[in-house]
C-alpha positions as CSV (number, residue, x, y, z in Angstrom):
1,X,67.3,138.0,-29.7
2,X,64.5,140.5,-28.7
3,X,67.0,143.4,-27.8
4,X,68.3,143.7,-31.4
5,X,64.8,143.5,-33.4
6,X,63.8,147.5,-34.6
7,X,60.5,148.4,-33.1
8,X,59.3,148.6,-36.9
9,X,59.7,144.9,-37.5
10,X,57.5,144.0,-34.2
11,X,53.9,143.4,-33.9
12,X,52.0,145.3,-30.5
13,X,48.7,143.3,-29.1
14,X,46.7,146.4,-27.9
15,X,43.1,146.1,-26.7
16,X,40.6,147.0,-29.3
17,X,38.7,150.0,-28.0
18,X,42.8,151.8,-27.6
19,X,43.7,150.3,-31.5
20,X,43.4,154.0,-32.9
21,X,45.2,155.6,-29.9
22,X,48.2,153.3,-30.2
23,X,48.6,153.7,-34.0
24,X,48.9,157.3,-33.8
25,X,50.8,158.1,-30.5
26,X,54.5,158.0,-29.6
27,X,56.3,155.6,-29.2
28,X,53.7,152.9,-30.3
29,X,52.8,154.5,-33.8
30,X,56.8,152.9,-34.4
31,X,55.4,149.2,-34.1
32,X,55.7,147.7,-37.7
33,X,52.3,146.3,-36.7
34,X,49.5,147.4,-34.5
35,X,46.8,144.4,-34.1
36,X,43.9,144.2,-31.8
37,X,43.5,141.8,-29.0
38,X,41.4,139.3,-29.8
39,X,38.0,138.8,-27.5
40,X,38.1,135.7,-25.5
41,X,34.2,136.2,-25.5
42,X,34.3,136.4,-21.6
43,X,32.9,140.4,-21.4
44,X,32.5,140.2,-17.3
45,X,32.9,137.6,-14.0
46,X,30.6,139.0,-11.4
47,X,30.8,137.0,-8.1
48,X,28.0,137.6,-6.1
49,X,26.2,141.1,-6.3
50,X,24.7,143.1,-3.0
51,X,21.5,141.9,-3.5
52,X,23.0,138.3,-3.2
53,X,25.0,139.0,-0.1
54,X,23.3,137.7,3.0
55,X,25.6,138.4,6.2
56,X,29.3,139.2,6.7
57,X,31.6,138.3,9.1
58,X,34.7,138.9,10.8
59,X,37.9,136.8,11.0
60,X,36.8,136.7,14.9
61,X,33.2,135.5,14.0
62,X,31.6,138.8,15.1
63,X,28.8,139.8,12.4
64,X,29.4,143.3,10.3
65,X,27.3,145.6,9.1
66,X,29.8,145.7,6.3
67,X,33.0,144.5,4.6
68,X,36.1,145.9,6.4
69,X,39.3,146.5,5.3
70,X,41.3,143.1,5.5
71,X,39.5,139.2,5.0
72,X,35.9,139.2,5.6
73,X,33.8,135.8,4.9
74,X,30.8,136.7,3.1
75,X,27.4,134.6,3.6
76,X,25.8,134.8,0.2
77,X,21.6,133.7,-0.2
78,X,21.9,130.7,-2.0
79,X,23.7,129.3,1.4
80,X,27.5,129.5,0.0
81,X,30.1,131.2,2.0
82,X,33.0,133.3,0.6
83,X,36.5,134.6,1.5
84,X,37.2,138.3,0.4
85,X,40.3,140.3,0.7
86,X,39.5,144.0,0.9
């Protein structure tokens, strides 16, 4: 069972850029093992950018001048349409 394994006979998964950090501050310098997490290869998503964004709306249907706070449905240039949550 996990609850009776020492901290010095498990293995952390810390992002790569933090691998130094973790080995040498409290309490994770205690992990037996400190290994970095490997890269899926994926560095960013970006959906749509400004430049792509063509008109946004209201739930109502009302055009914005910008995205409010709440669901807005995005028009984007290539003719697509998008839900957003902001």
């Amino acid at each position: 069972m996990f609850v009776y394994t020492p901290i010095s006979e498990a293995t952390l998964y810390v992002p790569e850029a933090s691998l130094a950090s973790y080995k040498t501050t409290h309490p994770w310098s205690g992990f037996g093992t400190i290994l970095p997490i490997e890269s899926s290869g994926i560095e960013s998503r970006t959906i749509g950018t400004v430049a792509d964004v063509e008109a946004v709306y209201g739930l109502d249907g009302k055009r914005c001048d910008s995205m409010k706070s709440g669901m807005n449905i995005i028009r984007m240039s290539d003719g697509t349409t998008r839900k957003i949550v902001k």
